[in-house]
N, C-alpha and C positions, 0 to 999 in steps of 0.2 A: 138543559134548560126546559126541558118537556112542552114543546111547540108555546114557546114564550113569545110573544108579537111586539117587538121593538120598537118601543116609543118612537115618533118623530121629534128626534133629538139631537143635538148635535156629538153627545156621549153622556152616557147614563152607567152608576153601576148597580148593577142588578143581584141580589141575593137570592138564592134557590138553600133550602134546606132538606137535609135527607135525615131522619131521625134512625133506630137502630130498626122498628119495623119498617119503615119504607126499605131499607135494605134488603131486608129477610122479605120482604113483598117481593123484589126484585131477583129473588136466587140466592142470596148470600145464606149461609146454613145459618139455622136458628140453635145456639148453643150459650150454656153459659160458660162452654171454656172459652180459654184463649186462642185466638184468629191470629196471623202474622199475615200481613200485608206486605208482595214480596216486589210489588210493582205499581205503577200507574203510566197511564198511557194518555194522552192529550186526546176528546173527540171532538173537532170541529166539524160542524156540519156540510157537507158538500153545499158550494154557492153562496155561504154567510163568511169565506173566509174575510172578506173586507170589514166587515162589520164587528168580528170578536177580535178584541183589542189583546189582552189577559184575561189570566184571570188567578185566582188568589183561591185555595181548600185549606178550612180551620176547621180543627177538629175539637171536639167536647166531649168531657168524663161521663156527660150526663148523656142517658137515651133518645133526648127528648126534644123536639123543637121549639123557638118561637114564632107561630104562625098567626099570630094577633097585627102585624105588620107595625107592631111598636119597635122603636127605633130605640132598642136595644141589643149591647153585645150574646145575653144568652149563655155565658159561657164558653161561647168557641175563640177561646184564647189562647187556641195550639195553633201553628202553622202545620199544615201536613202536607200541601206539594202546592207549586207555582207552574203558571207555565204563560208561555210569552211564545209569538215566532219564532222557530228557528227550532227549538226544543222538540223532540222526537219523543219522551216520554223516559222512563225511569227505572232500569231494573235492578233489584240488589243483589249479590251473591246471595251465594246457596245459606249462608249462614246468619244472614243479619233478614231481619223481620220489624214493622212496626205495629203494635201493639195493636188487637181489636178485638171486641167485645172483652168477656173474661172479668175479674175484678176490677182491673187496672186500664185496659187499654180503651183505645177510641171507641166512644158507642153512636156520635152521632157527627154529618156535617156538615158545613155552610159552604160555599161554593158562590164569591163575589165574581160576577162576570163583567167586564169591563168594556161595553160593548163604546163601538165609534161608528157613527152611523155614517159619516161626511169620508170617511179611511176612504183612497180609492188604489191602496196597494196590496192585492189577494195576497194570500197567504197558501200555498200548495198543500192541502190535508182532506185525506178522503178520509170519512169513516161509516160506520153500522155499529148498531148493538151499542148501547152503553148502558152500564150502572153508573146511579146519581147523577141522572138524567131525566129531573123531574122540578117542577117549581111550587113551591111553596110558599116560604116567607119572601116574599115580594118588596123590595124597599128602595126608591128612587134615589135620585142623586143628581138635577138636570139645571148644573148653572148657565147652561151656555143653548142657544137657540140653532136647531138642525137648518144649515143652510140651505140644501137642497132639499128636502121637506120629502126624505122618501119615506114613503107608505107601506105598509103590508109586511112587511119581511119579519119571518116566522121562525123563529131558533131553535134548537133542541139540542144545542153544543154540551160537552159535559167533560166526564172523563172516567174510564176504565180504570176498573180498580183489580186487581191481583191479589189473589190470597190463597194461603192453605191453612190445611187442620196439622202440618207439621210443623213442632215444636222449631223454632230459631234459636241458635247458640247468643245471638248478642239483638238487643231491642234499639232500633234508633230511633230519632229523634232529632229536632231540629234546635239548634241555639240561635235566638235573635241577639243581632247586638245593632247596639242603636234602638230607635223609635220606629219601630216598623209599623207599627199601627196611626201614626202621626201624631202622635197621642197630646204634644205639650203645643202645638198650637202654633207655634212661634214664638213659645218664650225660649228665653236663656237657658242653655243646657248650664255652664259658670265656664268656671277655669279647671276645675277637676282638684285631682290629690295634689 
């Protein structure tokens, strides 16, 4: 969240975007082949575990972000990793990779944090060092009013990314089933086939 300062709120979600240079800013090799992503690791920040609820990584074809703070999707209409309590982070065999830079695979991403400022049950995770640990597109979300009206608390939560320049035998990928994005609002899904 690259020392993002947490509304007094009672839960807000928060957009950070990482385009394909802010990556390559950050150490990822600058290439146009193909990257396989062979892990991700959850970074909560020491002392902010009460306060990062989730959070949600979409991933986008395009390199590029939306940093205008208009409230649009932008393209990152892939899921690429979730993580919630409890979850320790994500390694794949030696064999399966998901897709980065190259023609095809991920070039950039949005990283919704889901912060709860009133949470008063930590969460056990120490970290250091992260990539896509930086804020950019910035975008509220604040229906409800922070009870206890804490002040000051400064985040830079994210998540470690994993990759190499060796080819993977099989590319994953994630299938949504259902409205993962909430997308119909409340209408009627019907009765189906």
């Amino acid at each position: 969240a690259g020392n993002f300062t947490i509304p007094e709120e009672d839960t807000i979600y928060q957009r950070f975007c990482f385009s394909r240079n802010d990556m390559i800013g950050q150490g990822l090799l600058n290439t146009t082949d193909m990257l396989n992503i062979v892990g991700w690791e959850p970074v909560v920040q020491s002392g902010n575990e009460a306060f990062v609820h989730h959070y949600v990584l979409m991933a986008s074809t395009q390199p590029n972000c939306n940093n205008t703070g208009a409230d649009e999707d932008f393209d990152f209409s892939e899921m690429a990793y979730v993580w919630a309590p409890g979850e320790s982070g994500l390694a794949f065999p030696d064999f399966l990779g998901v897709p980065l830079f190259g023609d095809s695979g991920f070039q950039a991403f949005e990283m919704e944090i889901h912060y709860n400022v009133s949470n008063t049950l930590p969460i056990p995770l120490v970290s250091t060092n992260c990539l896509l640990c930086s804020s950019f597109n910035c975008r509220l979300h604040n229906p409800f009013q922070n009870p206890t009206l804490q002040q000051g608390v400064i985040d830079s939560s994210g998540v470690r990314m994993y990759w190499t320049t060796q080819p993977r035998e099989q590319q994953v990928g994630i299938m949504s089933v259902g409205d993962p994005q909430v997308g119909l609002f409340g209408q009627t899904v019907g009765t189906g086939i």
